[in-house]
C-alpha positions in Angstrom: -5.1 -27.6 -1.4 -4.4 -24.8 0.9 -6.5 -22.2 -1.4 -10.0 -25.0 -1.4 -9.4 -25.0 2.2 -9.2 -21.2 2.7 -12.0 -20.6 0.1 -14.4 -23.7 1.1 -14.1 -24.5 4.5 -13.0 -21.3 6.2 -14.6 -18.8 3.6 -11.3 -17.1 2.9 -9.9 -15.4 0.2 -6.2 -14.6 0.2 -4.1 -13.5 -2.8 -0.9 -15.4 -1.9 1.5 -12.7 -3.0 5.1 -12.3 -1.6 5.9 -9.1 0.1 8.6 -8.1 -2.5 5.1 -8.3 -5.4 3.1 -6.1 -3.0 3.1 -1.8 -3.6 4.8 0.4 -1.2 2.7 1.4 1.9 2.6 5.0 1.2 0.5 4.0 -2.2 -1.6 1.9 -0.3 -2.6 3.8 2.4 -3.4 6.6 -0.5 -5.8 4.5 -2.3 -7.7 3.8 0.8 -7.8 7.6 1.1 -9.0 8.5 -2.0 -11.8 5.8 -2.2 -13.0 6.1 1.1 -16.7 6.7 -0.3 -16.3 3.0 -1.7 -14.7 1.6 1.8 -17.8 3.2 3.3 -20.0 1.8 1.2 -18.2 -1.8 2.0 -18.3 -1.0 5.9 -21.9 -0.5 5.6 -23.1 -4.2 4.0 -22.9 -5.2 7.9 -21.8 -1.9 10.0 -19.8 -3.2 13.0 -19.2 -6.4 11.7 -17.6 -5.7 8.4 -14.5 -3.5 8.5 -11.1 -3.1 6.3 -7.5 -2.8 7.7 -3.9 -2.3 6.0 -1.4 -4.8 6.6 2.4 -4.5 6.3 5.1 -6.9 5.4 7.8 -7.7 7.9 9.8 -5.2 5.9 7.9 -2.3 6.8 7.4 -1.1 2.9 5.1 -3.2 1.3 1.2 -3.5 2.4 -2.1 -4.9 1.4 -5.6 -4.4 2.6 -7.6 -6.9 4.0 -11.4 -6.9 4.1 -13.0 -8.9 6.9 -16.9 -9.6 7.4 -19.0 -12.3 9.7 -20.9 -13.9 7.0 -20.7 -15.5 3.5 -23.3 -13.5 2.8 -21.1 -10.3 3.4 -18.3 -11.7 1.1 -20.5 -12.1 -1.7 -21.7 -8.1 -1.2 -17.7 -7.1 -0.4 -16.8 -9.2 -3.4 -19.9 -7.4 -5.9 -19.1 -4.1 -4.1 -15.3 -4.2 -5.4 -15.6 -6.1 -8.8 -12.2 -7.1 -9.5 -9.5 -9.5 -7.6 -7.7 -6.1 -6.3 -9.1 -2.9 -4.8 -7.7 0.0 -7.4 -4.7 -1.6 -7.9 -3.8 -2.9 -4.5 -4.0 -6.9 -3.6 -6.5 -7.5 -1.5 -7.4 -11.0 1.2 -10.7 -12.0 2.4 -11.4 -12.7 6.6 -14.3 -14.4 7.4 -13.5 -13.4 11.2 
């Protein structure tokens, strides 16, 4: 239930993962450096309302990267732009913010 609600009503998309299933930070944050033509790319479907950020567990060691946008329509660019359910390697949420 919590997933249709993320997904239908809030246009969400989270990957539910514990911290302890999510790579080290340091691996993270390198991805995000070595694709930045493709993050640029993302940024650009709506500049200033589409934007990407790396989020750390409570642990300090683990991350993820969340994309957020301010339209369904931006999801579904986001979404074709990346073309899997992680971004090379790395777990990745939704925000419709």
């Amino acid at each position: 239930m919590r997933r249709w609600i993320d997904h239908v009503l809030y246009d969400n998309r989270y990957h539910y993962l514990p911290c302890e299933q999510l790579p080290p930070i340091s691996e993270v944050e390198k991805i995000i450096q070595e694709h930045q033509d493709i993050i640029q790319q993302i940024e650009a479907v709506n500049p200033g309302r589409v934007g990407v950020d790396v989020n750390t567990c409570a642990t300090g060691r683990n991350a993820d990267i969340t994309f957020w946008y301010a339209s369904h329509k931006d999801r579904i660019a986001i979404e074709q732009i990346i073309g899997s359910d992680k971004f090379f390697g790395v777990p990745y949420n939704l925000n419709n913010r």
